[in-house]
VEXGU-613546 format. One line per field, with one value per residue (C-alpha): residue number from 1; residue in three letters; x, y, z. Coordinates in steps of 0.25 Angstrom, whole numbers, padded with zeros to 4 digits. Example, Ala and Ser with C-alpha at 12.3 -4.5 7.8 and 13.67 -1.06 7.14 Angstrom:
// residues 2
num	c(1  2)
residu	c(Ala  Ser)
X	c(0049  0055)
Y	c(-0018  -0004)
Z	c(0031  0029)
This chain:
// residues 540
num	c(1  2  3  4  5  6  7  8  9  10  11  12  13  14  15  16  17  18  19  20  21  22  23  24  25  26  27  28  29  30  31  32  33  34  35  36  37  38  39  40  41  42  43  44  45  46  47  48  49  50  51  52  53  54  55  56  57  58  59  60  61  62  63  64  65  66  67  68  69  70  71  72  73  74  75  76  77  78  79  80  81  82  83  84  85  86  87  88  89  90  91  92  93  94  95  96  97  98  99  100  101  102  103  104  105  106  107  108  109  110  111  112  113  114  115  116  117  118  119  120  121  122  123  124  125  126  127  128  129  130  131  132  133  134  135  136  137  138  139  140  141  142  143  144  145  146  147  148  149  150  151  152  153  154  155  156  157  158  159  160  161  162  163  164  165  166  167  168  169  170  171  172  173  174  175  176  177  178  179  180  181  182  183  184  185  186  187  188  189  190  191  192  193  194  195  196  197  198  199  200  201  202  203  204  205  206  207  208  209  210  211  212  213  214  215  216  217  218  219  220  221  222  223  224  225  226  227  228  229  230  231  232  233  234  235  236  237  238  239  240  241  242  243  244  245  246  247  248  249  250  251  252  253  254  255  256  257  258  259  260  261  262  263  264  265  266  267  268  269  270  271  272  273  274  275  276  277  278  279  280  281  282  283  284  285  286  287  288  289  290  291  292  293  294  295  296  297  298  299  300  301  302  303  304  305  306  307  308  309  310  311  312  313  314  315  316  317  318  319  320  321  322  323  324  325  326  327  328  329  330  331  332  333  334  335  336  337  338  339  340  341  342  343  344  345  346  347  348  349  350  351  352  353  354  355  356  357  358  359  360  361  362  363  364  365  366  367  368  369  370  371  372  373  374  375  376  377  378  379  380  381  382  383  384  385  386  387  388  389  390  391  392  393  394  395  396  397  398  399  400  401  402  403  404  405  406  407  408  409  410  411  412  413  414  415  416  417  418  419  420  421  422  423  424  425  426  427  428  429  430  431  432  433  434  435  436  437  438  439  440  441  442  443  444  445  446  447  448  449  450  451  452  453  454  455  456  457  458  459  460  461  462  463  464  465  466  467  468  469  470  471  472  473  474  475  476  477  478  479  480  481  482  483  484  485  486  487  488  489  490  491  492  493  494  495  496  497  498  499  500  501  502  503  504  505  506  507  508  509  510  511  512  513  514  515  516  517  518  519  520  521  522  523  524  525  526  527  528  529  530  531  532  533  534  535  536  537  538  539  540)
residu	c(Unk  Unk  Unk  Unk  Unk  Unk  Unk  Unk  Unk  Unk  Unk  Unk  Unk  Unk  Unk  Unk  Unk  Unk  Unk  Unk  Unk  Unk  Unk  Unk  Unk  Unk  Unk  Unk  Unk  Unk  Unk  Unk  Unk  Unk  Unk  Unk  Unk  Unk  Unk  Unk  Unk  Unk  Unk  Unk  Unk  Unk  Unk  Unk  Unk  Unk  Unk  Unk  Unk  Unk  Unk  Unk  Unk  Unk  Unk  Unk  Unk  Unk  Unk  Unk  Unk  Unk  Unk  Unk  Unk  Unk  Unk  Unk  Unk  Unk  Unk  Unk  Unk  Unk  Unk  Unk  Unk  Unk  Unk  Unk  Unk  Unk  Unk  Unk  Unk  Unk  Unk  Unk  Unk  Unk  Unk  Unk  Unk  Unk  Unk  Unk  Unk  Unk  Unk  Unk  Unk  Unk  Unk  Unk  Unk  Unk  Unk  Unk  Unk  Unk  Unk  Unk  Unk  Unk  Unk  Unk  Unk  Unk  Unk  Unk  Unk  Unk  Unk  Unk  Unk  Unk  Unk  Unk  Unk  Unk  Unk  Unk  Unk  Unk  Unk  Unk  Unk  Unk  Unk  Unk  Unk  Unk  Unk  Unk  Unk  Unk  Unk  Unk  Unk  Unk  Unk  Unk  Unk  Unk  Unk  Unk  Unk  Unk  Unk  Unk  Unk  Unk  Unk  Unk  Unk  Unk  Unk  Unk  Unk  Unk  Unk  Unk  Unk  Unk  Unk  Unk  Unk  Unk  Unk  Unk  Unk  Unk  Unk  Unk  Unk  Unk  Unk  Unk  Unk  Unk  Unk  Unk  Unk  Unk  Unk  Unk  Unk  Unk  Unk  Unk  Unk  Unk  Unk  Unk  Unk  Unk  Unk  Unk  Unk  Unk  Unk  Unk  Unk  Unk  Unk  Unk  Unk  Unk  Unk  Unk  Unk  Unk  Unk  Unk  Unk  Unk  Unk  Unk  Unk  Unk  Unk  Unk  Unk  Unk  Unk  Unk  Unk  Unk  Unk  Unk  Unk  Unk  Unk  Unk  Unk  Unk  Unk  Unk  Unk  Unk  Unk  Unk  Unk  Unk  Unk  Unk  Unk  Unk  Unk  Unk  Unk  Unk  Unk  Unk  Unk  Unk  Unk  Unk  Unk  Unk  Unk  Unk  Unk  Unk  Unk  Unk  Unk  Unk  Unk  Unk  Unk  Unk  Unk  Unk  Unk  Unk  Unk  Unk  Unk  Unk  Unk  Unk  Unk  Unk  Unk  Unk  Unk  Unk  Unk  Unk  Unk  Unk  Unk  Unk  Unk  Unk  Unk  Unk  Unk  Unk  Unk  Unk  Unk  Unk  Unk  Unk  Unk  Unk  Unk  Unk  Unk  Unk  Unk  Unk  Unk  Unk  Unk  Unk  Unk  Unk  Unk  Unk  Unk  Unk  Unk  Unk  Unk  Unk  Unk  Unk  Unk  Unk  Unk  Unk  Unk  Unk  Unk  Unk  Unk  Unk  Unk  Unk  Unk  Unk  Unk  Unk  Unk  Unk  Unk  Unk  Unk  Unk  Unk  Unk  Unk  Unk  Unk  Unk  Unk  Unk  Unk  Unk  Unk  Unk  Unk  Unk  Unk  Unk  Unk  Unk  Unk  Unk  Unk  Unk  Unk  Unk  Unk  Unk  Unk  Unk  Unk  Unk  Unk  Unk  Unk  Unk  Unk  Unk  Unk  Unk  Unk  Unk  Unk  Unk  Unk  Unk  Unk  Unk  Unk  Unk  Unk  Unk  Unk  Unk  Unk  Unk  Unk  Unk  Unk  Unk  Unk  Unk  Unk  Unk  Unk  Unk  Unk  Unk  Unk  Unk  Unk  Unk  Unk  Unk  Unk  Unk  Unk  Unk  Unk  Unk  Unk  Unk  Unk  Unk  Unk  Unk  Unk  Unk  Unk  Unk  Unk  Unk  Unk  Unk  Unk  Unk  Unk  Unk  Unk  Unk  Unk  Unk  Unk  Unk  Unk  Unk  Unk  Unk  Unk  Unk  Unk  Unk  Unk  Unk  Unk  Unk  Unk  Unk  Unk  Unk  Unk  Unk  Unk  Unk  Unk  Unk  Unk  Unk  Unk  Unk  Unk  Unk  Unk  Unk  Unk  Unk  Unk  Unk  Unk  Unk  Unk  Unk  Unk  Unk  Unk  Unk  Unk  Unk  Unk  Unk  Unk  Unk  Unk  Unk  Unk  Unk  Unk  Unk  Unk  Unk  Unk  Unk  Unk  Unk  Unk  Unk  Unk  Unk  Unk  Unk  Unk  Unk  Unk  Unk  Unk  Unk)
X	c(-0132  -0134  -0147  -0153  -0167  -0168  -0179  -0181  -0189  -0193  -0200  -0211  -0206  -0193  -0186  -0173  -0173  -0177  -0166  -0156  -0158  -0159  -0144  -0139  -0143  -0136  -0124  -0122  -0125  -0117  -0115  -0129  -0132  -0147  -0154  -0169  -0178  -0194  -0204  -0204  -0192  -0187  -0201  -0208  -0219  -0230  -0228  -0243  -0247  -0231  -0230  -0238  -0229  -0218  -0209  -0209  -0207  -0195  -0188  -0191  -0184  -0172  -0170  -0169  -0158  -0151  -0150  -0147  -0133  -0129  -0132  -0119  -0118  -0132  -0146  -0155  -0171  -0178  -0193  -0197  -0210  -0207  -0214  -0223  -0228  -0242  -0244  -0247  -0242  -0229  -0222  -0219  -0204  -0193  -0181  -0168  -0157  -0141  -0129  -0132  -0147  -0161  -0158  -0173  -0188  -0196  -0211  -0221  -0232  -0244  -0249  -0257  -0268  -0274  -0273  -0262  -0259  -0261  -0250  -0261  -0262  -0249  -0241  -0242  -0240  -0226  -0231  -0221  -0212  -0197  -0186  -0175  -0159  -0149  -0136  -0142  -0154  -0167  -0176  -0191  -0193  -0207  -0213  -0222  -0236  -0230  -0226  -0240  -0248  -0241  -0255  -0261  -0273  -0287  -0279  -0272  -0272  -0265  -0264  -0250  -0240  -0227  -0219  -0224  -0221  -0207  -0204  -0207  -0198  -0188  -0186  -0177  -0179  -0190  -0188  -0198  -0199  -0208  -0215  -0228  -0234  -0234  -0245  -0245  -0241  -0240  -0227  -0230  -0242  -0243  -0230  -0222  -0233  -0230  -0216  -0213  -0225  -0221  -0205  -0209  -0220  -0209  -0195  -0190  -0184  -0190  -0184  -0193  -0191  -0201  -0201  -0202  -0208  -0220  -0226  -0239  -0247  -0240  -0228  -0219  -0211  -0203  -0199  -0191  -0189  -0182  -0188  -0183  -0187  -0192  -0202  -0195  -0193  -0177  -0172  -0181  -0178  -0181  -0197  -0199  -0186  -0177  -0167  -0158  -0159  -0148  -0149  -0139  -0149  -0143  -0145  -0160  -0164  -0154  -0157  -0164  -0179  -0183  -0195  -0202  -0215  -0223  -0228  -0234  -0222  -0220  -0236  -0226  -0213  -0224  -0231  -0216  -0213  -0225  -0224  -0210  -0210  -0222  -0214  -0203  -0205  -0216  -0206  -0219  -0214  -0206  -0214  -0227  -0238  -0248  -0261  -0259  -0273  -0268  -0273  -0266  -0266  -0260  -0250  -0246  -0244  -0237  -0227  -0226  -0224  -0213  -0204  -0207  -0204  -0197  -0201  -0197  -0207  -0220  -0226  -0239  -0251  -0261  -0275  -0284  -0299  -0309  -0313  -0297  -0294  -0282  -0277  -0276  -0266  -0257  -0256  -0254  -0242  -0236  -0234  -0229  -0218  -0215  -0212  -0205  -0211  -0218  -0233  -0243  -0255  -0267  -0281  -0291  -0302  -0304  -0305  -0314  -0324  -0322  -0329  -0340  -0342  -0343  -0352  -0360  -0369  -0362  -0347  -0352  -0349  -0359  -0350  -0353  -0345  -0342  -0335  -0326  -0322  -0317  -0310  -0303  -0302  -0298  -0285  -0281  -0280  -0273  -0262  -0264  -0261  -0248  -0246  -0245  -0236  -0226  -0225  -0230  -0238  -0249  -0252  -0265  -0268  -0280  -0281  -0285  -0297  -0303  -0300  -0307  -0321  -0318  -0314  -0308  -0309  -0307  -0298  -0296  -0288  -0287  -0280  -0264  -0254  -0253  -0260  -0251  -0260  -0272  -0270  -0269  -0281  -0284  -0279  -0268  -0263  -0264  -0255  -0245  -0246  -0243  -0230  -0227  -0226  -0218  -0205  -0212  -0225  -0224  -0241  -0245  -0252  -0266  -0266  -0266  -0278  -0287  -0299  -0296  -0305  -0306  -0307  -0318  -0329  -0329  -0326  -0325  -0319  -0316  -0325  -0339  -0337  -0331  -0331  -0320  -0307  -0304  -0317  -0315  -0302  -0303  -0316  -0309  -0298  -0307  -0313  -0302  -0290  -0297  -0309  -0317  -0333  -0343  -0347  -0332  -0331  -0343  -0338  -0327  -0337  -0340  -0356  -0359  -0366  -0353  -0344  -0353  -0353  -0339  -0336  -0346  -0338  -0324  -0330  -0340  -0324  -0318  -0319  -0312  -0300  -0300  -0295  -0286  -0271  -0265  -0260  -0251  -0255  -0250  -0263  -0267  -0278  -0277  -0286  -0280  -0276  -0276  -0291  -0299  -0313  -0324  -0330  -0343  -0349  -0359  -0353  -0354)
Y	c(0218  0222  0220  0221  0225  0217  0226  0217  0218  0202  0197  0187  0174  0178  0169  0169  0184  0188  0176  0184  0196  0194  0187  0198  0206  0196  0195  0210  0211  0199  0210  0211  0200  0200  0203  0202  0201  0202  0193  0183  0189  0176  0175  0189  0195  0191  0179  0175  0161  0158  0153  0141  0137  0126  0130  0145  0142  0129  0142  0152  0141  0139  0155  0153  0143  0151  0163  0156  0152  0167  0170  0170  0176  0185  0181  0183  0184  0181  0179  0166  0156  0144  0130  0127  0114  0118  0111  0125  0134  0142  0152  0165  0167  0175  0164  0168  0163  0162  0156  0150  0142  0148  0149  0151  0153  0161  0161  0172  0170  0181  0179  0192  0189  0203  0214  0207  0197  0182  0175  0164  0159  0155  0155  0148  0156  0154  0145  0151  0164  0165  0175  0172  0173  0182  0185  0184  0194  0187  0191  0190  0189  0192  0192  0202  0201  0194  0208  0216  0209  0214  0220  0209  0218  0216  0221  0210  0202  0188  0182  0181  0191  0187  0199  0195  0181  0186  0196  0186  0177  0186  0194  0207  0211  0211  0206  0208  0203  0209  0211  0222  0226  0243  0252  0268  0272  0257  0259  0271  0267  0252  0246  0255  0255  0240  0240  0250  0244  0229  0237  0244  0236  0223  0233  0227  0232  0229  0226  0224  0220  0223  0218  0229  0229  0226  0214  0213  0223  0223  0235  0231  0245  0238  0250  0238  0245  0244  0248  0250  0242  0257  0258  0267  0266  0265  0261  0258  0251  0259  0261  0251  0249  0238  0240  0235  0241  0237  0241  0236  0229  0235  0249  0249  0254  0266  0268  0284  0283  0283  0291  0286  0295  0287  0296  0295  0292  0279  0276  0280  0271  0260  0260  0264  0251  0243  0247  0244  0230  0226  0227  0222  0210  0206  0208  0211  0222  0235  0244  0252  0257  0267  0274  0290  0295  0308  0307  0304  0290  0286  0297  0291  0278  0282  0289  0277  0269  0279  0279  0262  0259  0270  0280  0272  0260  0268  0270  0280  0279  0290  0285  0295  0295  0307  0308  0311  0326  0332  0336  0320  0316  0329  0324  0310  0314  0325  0313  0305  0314  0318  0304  0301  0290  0286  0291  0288  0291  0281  0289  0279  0286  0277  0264  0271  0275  0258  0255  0266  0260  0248  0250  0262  0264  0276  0283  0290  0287  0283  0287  0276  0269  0258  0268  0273  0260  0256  0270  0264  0250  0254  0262  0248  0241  0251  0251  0234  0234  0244  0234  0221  0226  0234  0226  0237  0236  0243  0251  0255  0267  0266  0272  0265  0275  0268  0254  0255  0260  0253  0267  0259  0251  0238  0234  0248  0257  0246  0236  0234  0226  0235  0245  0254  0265  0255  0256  0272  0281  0291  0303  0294  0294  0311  0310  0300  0310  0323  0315  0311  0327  0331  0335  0337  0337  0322  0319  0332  0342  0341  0327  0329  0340  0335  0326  0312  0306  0294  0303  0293  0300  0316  0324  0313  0313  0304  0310  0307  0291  0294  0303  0312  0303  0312  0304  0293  0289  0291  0281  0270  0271  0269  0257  0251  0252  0255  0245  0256  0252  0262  0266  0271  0278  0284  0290  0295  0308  0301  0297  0284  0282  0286  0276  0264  0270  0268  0256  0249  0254  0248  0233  0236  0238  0225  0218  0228  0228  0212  0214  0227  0226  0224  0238  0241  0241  0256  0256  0249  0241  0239  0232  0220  0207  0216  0218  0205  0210  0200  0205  0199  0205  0210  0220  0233)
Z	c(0310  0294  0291  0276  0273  0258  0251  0238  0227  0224  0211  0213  0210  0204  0216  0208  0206  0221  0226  0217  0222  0237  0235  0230  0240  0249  0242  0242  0259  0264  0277  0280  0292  0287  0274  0273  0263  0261  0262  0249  0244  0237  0228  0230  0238  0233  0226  0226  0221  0216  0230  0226  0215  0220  0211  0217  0231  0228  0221  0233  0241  0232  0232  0248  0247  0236  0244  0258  0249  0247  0263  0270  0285  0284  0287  0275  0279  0264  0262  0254  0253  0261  0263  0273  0278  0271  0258  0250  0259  0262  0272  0268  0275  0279  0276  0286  0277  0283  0278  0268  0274  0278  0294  0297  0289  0295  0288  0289  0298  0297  0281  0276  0269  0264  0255  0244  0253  0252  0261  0267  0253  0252  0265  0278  0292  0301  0312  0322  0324  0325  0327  0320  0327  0318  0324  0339  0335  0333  0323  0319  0305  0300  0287  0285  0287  0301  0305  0302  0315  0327  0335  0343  0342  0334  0321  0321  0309  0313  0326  0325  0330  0322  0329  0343  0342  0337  0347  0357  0351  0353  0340  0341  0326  0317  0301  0292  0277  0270  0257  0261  0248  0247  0249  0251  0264  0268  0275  0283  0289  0289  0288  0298  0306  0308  0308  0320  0327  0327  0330  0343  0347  0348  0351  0338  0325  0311  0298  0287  0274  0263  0248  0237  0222  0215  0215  0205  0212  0224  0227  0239  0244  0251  0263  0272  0287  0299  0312  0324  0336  0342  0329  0320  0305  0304  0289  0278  0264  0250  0246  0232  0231  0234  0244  0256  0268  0279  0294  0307  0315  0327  0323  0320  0333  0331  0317  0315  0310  0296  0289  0278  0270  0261  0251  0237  0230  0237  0229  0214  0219  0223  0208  0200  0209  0206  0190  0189  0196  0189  0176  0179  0186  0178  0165  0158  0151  0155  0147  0152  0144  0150  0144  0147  0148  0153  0167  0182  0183  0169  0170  0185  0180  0169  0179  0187  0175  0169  0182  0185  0170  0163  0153  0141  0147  0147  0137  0138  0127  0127  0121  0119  0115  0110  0126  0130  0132  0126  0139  0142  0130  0131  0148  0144  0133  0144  0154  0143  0140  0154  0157  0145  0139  0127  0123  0112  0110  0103  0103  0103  0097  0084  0094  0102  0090  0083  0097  0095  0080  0087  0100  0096  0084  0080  0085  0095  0109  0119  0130  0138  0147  0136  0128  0141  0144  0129  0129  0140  0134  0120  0129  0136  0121  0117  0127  0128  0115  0118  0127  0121  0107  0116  0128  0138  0150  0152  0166  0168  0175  0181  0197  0211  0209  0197  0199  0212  0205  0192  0184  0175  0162  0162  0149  0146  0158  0164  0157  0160  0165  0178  0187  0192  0201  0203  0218  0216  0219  0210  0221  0223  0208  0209  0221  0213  0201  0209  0215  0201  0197  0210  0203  0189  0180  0174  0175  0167  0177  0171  0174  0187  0187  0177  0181  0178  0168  0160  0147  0142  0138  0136  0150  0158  0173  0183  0191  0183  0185  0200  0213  0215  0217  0230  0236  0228  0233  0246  0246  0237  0247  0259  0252  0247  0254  0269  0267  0272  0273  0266  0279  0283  0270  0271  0284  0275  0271  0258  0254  0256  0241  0234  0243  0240  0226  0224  0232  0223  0210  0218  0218  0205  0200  0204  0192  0184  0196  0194  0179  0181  0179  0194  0202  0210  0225  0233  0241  0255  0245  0232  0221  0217  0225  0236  0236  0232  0229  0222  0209  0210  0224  0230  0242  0237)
């Protein structure tokens, strides 16, 4: 039995588009006796509050029946929002389409409610669990989460085992439709982990089929598997990149093992990813501009923006001030002219002294933090202004690292229409840049040895404002991503004074990080929807 493994890129709320493309892809494989597609592929994973338009879901139901025309003799297993008996609710469902009608729903039963996710607000749970008959073989078809829970231990999130109550019902093959956001090293020690488990726990193979693109801030890797009923990883779909994977069902057991190492440039296909899909599906623009500082993190945006856009997209803009060394503007245009595209430069020392006029009782500065910050505001006008006459996008640049303890300045670094390594720690962004420069010097050497600074006032460092970011790092990670408590960091080998130091900057900063551009997510825990913090509180 020909099995297809329909690794789709989806548009939110482009239901005509997603229809389209899903009847090509029927139309080409009329062989394949089952092709299956991810979680929500019909309107896009997440569609959010477009759910509670009526119109979107009577156009999600419309897209069902037009694609149940085009299937012949195969059975086609598409996710889609369907009507409950609840009044606002719906079910999130795997629609099993065959000869030209929908031969069974079955709707998702465990609704995470964590992290990104927000399913109880819109969805309902399946009351019941079935296995679905194809050509003798019965299958249990899942929807994601519903494959997660399948301890009946203490860690166990739901009270409902969807993968017990299918296996009891006589389920000989697992189906999975998925759409499981991406986060480094995600699939190596979380999602495989489940996969193999829920195989050899129940003796039964795994197809899962996982959704790829960016989504807002959202990156989808996709990574669709098959495992065998014995727990080993036997076929697996491209990483961020659509693709059809086809497999004999009967052969999966026989299939040899298939290794997989997630490394750091899984982190630069996610962001290239993230960047490209943001543009393109927004239809914003397709041009880029970046403000080149001349240290790591613009120069790894502006690579990321180069190989997601093109060269003759990004547009790089220089902006020094009487605090910029001359070694900065000579790295920024280096990195300009290894990429290939197009650089200026606009100093900005005569703004900077109309401000002194008007703040100071003479031109000379005060260099205080005032000063810093409109250095850094006077560099987002100049760039919004870029911007808005040429129809560019402005990235910012700003790292995980100084969002978390608000390094940054609002309306200046941080204004843009996209943050592309805000879920990047600053050791993190070196690792990115090194990978950059395997095969050859793109990021110019002494941007990767110098100290990182600000360049705001004269031989500033990162390092005057902030620890070291190899301790920095490690405890922002603790805090953030393992919701470690002060105690458990403490334990850690760092001093208690400076860990409640700098987890008092993180929520002091959570004002700034409610007005910053939206990032792309590559960590366990990022800020954003992901992480719903209150401004005003007293915790800390």
């Amino acid at each position: 039995m020909k099995v297809l493994l329909c690794q789709i890129n989806p548009i939110v709320g482009d239901i005509e588009g997603n229809t389209k493309k899903i009847i090509r892809i029927i139309k080409s494989h009329r062989d394949a006796k089952i092709l299956i597609f991810p979680e929500l592929a019909i309107c896009g994973y997440p569609p959010k509050d477009l759910l509670f338009q009526k119109d979107f879901i009577e156009a999600a139901y419309k897209a069902i029946e037009e694609i149940a025309k085009e299937v012949e003799d195969s059975f086609v297993v598409v996710g889609s929002p369907t009507k409950s008996h609840h009044v606002s609710k719906l079910f999130n469902s795997a629609i099993i389409l065959h000869q030209g009608k929908i031969e069974k729903i079955i709707h998702k039963t465990l609704l995470p409610s964590y992290d990104v996710f927000d399913e109880n607000r819109y969805f309902i749970p399946s009351p019941a669990r079935e296995v679905v008959t194809i050509e003798g073989i019965n299958f249990g078809i899942s929807i994601c989460e519903d494959i997660w829970n399948i301890n009946n231990d203490e860690n166990a999130m739901y009270d409902i085992n969807v993968l017990d109550e299918l296996s009891q019902k006589g389920a000989k093959v697992f189906i999975n439709l998925s759409a499981s956001p991406y986060h480094y090293t995600k699939l190596e020690t979380q999602r495989l982990k489940v996969l193999k488990e829920a195989a050899t726990k129940y003796g039964t193979a795994v197809i899962y089929v996982n959704q790829v693109g960016g989504n807002d801030e959202l990156i989808f890797d996709g990574n669709s598997v098959v495992v065998s009923s014995d727990g080993r990883l036997v076929a697996k779909a491209k990483e961020f990149e659509e693709d059809i994977l086809e497999i004999k069902l009967e052969k999966i057991d026989k299939m040899p093992e298939v290794e997989i190492h997630e490394d750091i440039s899984w982190i630069k296909k996610a962001l290239v990813l993230g960047i490209r899909d943001y543009f393109e599906k927004t239809g914003i623009t397709k041009k880029a501009v970046v403000g080149l500082s001349g240290g790591i993190d613009s120069s790894v945006v502006c690579c990321l923006a180069v190989e997601a856009l093109g060269p003759e997209n990004v547009l790089g803009v220089a902006m020094p001030s009487r605090y910029s060394s001359e070694h900065s503007i000579k790295d920024a245009k280096s990195l300009a002219e290894n990429l290939g595209i197009e650089f200026r430069i606009y100093p900005i020392e005569d703004v900077f002294k109309a401000y002194l006029r008007m703040f100071n009782t003479s031109e000379m500065p005060l260099q205080d933090l005032a000063e810093e910050n409109i250095q850094a505001r006077i560099r987002g006008n100049i760039l919004m202004f870029i911007s808005n006459r040429e129809n560019r996008l402005v990235l910012t640049t700003g790292n995980k690292s100084e969002l978390a303890v608000g390094y940054c300045t609002l309306y200046g670094d941080m204004a843009g229409g996209l943050a592309v390594i805000s879920d990047l720690p600053k050791m993190l962004v070196y690792e990115l840049a090194r990978y950059i420069n395997r095969e050859r010097e793109i990021i110019p050497h002494n941007v990767l040895v110098k100290p990182p600074s600000a360049e705001l006032r004269p031989n500033q460092k990162d390092t005057d404002s902030l620890p070291p970011y190899e301790i920095l790092d490690p405890i922002l990670v603790a805090y953030i991503e393992e919701l470690k408590s002060v105690d458990e960091i403490v334990q850690m080998g760092y001093p208690k004074d400076l860990v409640l130091k700098i987890i008092k900057m993180v929520e002091r900063a959570e004002y700034k990080r409610k007005q910053a551009a939206p990032g792309l997510k590559v960590t366990s825990k990022a800020f954003g929807f992901g992480r719903r913090m209150p401004i005003v509180q007293r915790w800390v």
